[in-house]
C-alpha angles and dihedrals in degrees: 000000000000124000111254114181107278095318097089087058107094098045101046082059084041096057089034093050084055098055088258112140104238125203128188119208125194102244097223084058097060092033088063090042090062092045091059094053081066077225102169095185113090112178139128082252096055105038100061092057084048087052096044086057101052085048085061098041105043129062099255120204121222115244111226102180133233129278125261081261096053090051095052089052094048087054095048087050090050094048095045089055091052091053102051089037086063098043099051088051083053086048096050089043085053094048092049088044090056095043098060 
Protein backbone atom coordinates (compact mmCIF):
# COMPACT_ATOMS: atom_id res chain seq x y z
CA UNK A 1 0.00 0.00 0.00
CA UNK A 2 1.40 3.70 -0.29
CA UNK A 3 1.88 5.74 2.37
CA UNK A 4 -0.63 8.28 2.53
CA UNK A 5 -0.21 10.82 5.57
CA UNK A 6 -1.69 9.14 8.62
CA UNK A 7 -4.92 7.65 6.64
CA UNK A 8 -3.27 4.25 5.57
CA UNK A 9 -2.68 3.61 9.32
CA UNK A 10 -5.38 1.74 10.45
CA UNK A 11 -5.52 -0.52 7.91
CA UNK A 12 -1.89 -1.44 7.60
CA UNK A 13 -2.49 -2.63 11.79
CA UNK A 14 -5.73 -3.94 10.56
CA UNK A 15 -4.34 -6.10 8.08
CA UNK A 16 -1.28 -6.75 10.46
CA UNK A 17 -3.52 -7.55 13.39
CA UNK A 18 -5.02 -10.13 11.01
CA UNK A 19 -1.72 -12.01 10.08
CA UNK A 20 -1.72 -10.11 6.73
CA UNK A 21 1.95 -8.94 5.70
CA UNK A 22 1.68 -5.55 5.39
CA UNK A 23 4.18 -3.23 3.21
CA UNK A 24 4.32 0.56 3.06
CA UNK A 25 5.56 2.22 -0.05
CA UNK A 26 6.58 5.86 -0.33
CA UNK A 27 3.93 7.25 -2.83
CA UNK A 28 6.40 9.40 -5.04
CA UNK A 29 8.20 6.07 -5.59
CA UNK A 30 5.50 4.37 -7.08
CA UNK A 31 4.33 7.28 -8.54
CA UNK A 32 7.66 7.47 -10.57
CA UNK A 33 7.48 3.68 -11.22
CA UNK A 34 4.50 4.10 -12.93
CA UNK A 35 5.82 7.04 -14.82
CA UNK A 36 8.37 5.11 -16.12
CA UNK A 37 6.40 2.83 -17.24
CA UNK A 38 5.17 6.04 -19.77
CA UNK A 39 1.80 4.47 -18.63
CA UNK A 40 -1.28 7.59 -20.04
CA UNK A 41 -3.79 6.10 -18.72
CA UNK A 42 -4.51 7.33 -14.93
CA UNK A 43 -7.87 5.50 -13.29
CA UNK A 44 -8.80 3.65 -10.36
CA UNK A 45 -8.87 0.68 -12.93
CA UNK A 46 -5.56 1.13 -14.08
CA UNK A 47 -3.46 2.17 -10.88
CA UNK A 48 -3.97 -0.79 -8.82
CA UNK A 49 -2.32 -3.40 -11.95
CA UNK A 50 0.69 -0.61 -12.05
CA UNK A 51 0.98 -1.04 -8.52
CA UNK A 52 0.78 -4.52 -8.55
CA UNK A 53 3.76 -4.38 -10.93
CA UNK A 54 5.95 -2.36 -9.15
CA UNK A 55 5.05 -4.86 -5.98
CA UNK A 56 6.63 -7.78 -8.27
CA UNK A 57 9.53 -5.88 -9.66
CA UNK A 58 10.99 -3.93 -6.61
CA UNK A 59 12.59 -5.46 -3.10
CA UNK A 60 9.54 -4.65 -0.61
CA UNK A 61 10.15 -4.27 3.11
CA UNK A 62 8.01 -5.62 5.39
CA UNK A 63 6.08 -2.87 7.77
CA UNK A 64 6.17 -3.77 10.89
CA UNK A 65 4.25 -0.85 12.60
CA UNK A 66 5.13 1.54 15.62
CA UNK A 67 4.80 0.95 19.19
CA UNK A 68 2.19 2.09 21.18
CA UNK A 69 4.83 4.78 22.00
CA UNK A 70 5.63 5.78 18.24
CA UNK A 71 1.70 6.25 17.49
CA UNK A 72 1.07 8.65 20.54
CA UNK A 73 3.56 10.51 19.49
CA UNK A 74 2.33 10.59 15.75
CA UNK A 75 -0.91 11.81 17.05
CA UNK A 76 0.49 14.25 19.06
CA UNK A 77 2.48 15.38 15.96
CA UNK A 78 -0.70 15.44 13.93
CA UNK A 79 -2.49 17.23 16.30
CA UNK A 80 0.21 19.69 16.98
CA UNK A 81 0.30 20.54 13.08
CA UNK A 82 -3.47 21.11 13.06
CA UNK A 83 -3.22 23.40 15.79
CA UNK A 84 -0.57 25.75 14.58
CA UNK A 85 -1.88 25.44 11.31
CA UNK A 86 -5.21 27.05 12.77
CA UNK A 87 -3.82 29.44 14.61
CA UNK A 88 -1.68 30.88 12.11
CA UNK A 89 -4.92 31.08 9.65
CA UNK A 90 -6.79 33.31 13.29
CA UNK A 91 -3.89 35.18 13.34
CA UNK A 92 -3.91 36.06 9.61
CA UNK A 93 -7.47 36.71 9.83
CA UNK A 94 -6.43 39.20 12.94
CA UNK A 95 -3.62 40.94 10.93
CA UNK A 96 -6.17 41.56 7.65
CA UNK A 97 -9.03 42.76 10.32
CA UNK A 98 -6.62 45.43 11.73
CA UNK A 99 -5.31 46.62 8.21
CA UNK A 100 -8.64 47.75 6.74
Amino acid sequence: MEAAGYYHYQLAYHLLESGIKVSVENLLAVKRFIQMKLSKIKTDRSDPKLICEYAQKVDLKLWKGNTKDGMECLQITGALSVYTKQSTMLKNKLYVGRAK
